[in-house]
C-alpha positions as CSV (number, residue, x, y, z in Angstrom):
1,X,67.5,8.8,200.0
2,X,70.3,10.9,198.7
3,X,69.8,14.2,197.5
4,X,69.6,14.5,194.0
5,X,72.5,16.4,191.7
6,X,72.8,17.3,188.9
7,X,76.5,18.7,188.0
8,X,76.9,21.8,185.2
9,X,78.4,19.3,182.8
10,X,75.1,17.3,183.1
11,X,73.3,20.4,182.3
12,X,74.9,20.8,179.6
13,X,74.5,17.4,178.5
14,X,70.5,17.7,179.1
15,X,70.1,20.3,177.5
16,X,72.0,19.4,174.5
17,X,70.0,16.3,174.5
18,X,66.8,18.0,174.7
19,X,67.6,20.8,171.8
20,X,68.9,17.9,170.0
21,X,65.8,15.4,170.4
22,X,63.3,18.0,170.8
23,X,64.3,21.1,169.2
24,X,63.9,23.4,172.6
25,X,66.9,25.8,173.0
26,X,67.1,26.1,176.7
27,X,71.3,27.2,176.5
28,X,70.5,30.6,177.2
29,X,68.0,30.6,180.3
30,X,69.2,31.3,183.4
31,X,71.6,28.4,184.7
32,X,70.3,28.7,188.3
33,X,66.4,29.0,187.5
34,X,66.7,26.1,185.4
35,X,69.0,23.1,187.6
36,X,65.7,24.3,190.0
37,X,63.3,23.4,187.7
38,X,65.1,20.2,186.9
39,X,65.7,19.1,190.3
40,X,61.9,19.5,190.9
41,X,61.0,17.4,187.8
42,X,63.3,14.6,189.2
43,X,62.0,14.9,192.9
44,X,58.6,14.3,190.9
45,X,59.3,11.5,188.6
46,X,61.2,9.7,191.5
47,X,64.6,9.4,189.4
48,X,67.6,9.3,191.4
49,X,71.0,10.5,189.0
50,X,71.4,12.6,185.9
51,X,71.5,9.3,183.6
52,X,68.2,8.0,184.5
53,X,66.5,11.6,183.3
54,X,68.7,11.8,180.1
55,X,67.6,8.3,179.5
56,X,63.6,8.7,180.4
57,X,64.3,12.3,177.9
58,X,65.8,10.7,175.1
59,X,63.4,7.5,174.6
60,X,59.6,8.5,176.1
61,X,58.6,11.3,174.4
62,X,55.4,11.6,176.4
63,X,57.8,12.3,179.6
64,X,59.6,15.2,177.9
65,X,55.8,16.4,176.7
66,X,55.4,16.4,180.9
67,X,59.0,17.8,181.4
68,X,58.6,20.4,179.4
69,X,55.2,21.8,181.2
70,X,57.4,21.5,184.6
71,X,60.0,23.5,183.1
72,X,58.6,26.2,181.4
73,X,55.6,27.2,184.2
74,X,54.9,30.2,185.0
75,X,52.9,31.3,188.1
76,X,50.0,33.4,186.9
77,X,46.3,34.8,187.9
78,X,44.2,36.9,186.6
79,X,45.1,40.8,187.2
80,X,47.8,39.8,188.7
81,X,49.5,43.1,190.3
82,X,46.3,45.1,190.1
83,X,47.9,48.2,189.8
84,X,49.5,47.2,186.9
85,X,46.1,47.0,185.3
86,X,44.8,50.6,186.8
87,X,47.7,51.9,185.0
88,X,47.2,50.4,181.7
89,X,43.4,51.2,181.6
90,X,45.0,55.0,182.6
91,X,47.8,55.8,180.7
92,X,47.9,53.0,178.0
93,X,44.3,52.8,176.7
94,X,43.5,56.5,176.0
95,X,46.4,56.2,173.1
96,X,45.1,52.3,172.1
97,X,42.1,53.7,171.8
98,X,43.2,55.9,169.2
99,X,43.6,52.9,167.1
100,X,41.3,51.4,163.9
101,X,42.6,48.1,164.8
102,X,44.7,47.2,168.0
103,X,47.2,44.5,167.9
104,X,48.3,43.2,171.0
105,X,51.1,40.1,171.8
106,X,50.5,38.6,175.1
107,X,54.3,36.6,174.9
108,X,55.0,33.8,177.5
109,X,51.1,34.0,177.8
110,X,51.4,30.2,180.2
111,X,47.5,28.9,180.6
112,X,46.0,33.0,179.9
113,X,44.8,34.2,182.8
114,X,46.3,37.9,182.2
115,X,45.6,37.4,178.2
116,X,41.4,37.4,179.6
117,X,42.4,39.9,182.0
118,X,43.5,41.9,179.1
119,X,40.4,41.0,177.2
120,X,38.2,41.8,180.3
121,X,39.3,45.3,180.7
122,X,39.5,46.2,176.5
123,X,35.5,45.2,176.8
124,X,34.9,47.5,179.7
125,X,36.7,50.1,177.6
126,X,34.6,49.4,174.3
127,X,38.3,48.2,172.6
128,X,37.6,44.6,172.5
129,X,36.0,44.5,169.0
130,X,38.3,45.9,167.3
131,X,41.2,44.4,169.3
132,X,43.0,41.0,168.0
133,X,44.9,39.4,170.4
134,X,48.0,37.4,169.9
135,X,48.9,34.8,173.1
136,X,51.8,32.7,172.6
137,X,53.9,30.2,174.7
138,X,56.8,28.1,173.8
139,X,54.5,24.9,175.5
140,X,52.1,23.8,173.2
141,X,50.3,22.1,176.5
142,X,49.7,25.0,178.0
143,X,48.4,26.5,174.5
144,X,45.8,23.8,175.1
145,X,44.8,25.1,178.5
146,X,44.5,28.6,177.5
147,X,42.3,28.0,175.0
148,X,39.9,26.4,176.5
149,X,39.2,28.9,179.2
150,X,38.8,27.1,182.0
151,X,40.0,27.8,185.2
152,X,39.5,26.1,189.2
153,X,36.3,27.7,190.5
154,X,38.6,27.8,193.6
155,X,40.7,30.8,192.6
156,X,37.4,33.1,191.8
157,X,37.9,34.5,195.3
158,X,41.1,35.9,194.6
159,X,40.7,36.7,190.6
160,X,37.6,38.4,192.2
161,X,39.3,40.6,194.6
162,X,42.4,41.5,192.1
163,X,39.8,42.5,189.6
164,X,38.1,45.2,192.0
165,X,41.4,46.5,193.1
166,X,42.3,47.1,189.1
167,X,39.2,49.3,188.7
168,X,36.8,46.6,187.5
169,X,33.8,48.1,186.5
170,X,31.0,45.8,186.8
171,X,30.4,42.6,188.4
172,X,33.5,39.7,187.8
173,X,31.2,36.8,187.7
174,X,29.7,38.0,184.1
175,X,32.7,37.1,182.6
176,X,32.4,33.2,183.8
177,X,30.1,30.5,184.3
178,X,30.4,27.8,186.8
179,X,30.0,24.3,186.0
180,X,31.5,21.1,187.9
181,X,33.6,23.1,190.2
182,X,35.2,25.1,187.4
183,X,34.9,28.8,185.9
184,X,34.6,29.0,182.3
185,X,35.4,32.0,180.8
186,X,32.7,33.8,178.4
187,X,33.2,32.9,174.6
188,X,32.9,36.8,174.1
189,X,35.9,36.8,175.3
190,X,37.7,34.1,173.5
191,X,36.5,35.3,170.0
192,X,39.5,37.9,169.6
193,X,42.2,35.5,170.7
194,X,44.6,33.9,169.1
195,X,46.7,31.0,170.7
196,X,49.4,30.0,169.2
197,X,53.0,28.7,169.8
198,X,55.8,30.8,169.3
199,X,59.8,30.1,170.9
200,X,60.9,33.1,172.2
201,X,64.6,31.6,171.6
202,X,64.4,31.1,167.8
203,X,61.5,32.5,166.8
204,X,61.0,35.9,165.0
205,X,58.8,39.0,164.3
206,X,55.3,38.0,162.7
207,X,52.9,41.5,162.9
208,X,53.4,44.9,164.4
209,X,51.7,45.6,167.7
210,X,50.9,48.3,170.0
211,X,51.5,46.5,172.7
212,X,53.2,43.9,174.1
213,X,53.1,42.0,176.8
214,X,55.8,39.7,178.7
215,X,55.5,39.6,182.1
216,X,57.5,37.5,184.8
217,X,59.0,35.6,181.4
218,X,62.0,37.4,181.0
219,X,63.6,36.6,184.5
220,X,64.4,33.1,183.5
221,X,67.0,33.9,180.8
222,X,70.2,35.0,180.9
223,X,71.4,38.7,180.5
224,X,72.2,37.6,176.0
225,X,69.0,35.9,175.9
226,X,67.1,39.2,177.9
227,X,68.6,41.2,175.0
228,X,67.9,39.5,172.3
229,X,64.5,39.5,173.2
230,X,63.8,43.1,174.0
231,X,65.5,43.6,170.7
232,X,62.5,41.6,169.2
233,X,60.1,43.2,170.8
234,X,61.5,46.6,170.0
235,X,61.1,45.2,166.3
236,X,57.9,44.3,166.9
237,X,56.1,47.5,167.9
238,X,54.7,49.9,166.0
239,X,55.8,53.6,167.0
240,X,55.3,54.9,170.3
241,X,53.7,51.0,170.8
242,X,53.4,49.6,174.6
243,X,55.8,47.3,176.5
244,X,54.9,45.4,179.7
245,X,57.2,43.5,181.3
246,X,57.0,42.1,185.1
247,X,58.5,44.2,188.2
248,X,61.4,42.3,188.9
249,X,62.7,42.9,185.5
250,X,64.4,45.7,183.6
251,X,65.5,47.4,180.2
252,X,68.8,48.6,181.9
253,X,70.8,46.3,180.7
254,X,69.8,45.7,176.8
255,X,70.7,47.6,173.8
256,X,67.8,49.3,173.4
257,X,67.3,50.5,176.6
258,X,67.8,54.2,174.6
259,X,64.8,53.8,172.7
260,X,62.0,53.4,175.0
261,X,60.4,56.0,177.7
262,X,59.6,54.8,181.2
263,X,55.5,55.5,181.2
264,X,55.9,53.3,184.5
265,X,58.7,52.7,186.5
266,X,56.8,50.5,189.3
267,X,54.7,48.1,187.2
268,X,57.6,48.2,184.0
269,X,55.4,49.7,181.6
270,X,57.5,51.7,178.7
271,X,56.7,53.3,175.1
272,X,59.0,52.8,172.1
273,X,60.2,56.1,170.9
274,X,59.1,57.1,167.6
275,X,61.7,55.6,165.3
276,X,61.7,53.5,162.3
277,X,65.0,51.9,163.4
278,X,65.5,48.4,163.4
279,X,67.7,46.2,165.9
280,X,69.5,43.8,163.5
């Protein structure tokens, strides 16, 4: 079997195909990351050339529904980086706390593992009831996943372990319950949740937040889209609200790189600077 290829004038054509069909602006993500993603999707679907996908893309929409799912994933677990989470239950709470009403945007939030990590570690505080959370994802199918709260009783080990090294407090299993080989998380949790889809890409501001959180999302745009996101985000805190972004990425290279402070330069945690500028 030949190896599948895909040339950048097919990309091009894809993805004009798919923003035209679809409505999913994929231009600006990073070229490499996604002729990957494609390439996988192909292996999986058993199609051989660049005409066959543009042909399954543009006449079954429940392959594109599948498509999309392969090319937007994003590997995720619960407290993933643990020390990320010891340093937001150190440095960031004390100030949420300070708060009537917290607001937080979990963006890129994939199936929500770290949105009820998040929720997990505001109860253990004694922030969750006063906390509204806002998880978005540009895939409305992994929207559906999140919500229900459901996850394979085979990665408790792990969650479990991550969970202790972030400072857990108590014991993780009171936050599940197992049935038929799968955790279900508690509907305490859930209550302050909202799921939702937003587009990162065309998408714009809907609330003010104190803090925001988009981790491991941002590495698969290019350097314009990375900017024009931050610069939404920026727009979307309140003053001196939280961001979170993952470790392999960075606010060197934006606009507003100026108008946050570093609270954490090894898990990417920053504060906007108390302003009332906007980035237009």
């Amino acid at each position: 079997m030949a190896e599948r290829h895909i040339t950048n004038d097919d990309l091009v054509e894809i993805l004009h195909l798919i923003n035209r069909t679809y409505g999913y602006d994929f231009s600006d993500y990073s070229r490499a990351s996604i002729k990957r993603r494609i390439h996988r999707s192909m292996d999986m679907s058993n199609l051989e050339t660049a005409y066959e996908l543009k042909f399954r893309l543009a006449n079954d929409a429940e392959y594109f529904r599948w498509f999309l799912e392969v090319l937007t994933v994003n590997v995720t677990e619960m407290f993933r980086d643990p020390e990320f989470y010891t340093e937001l239950r150190e440095k960031v709470f004390p100030a949420l706390a300070t708060y009537p009403i917290i607001k937080i945007w979990h963006a890129g939030c994939a199936t929500g593992e770290e949105v009820y990590s998040m929720a997990i570690m505001l109860k253990e505080a004694g922030l969750l009831e006063r906390a509204k959370i806002y998880a978005t994802d540009l895939n409305p199918l992994n929207i559906e996943k999140a919500k229900k709260g459901i996850t394979s009783l085979q990665h408790v080990k792990s969650y479990t372990h991550n969970y202790i090294r972030s400072g857990g407090k108590t014991d993780f299993s009171d936050y599940y319950s197992a049935q038929y080989g799968a955790a279900i998380i508690s509907s305490e949790l859930r209550k302050n949740i909202l799921f939702s889809q937003h587009n990162l890409v065309t998408d714009q501001v809907f609330n003010e937040f104190q803090l925001i959180c988009c981790r491991n999302v941002l590495i698969y745009f290019n350097k314009d889209l990375q900017n024009r996101v931050i610069s939404l985000f920026y727009d979307s805190l309140s003053p001196m609200g939280y961001l979170a972004i993952g470790t392999k990425e960075s606010l060197l290279f934006t606009e507003v790189r100026d108008r946050f402070e570093v609270i954490s330069a090894e898990n990417k945690i920053f504060r906007r600077k108390k302003s009332s500028t906007s980035i237009k």
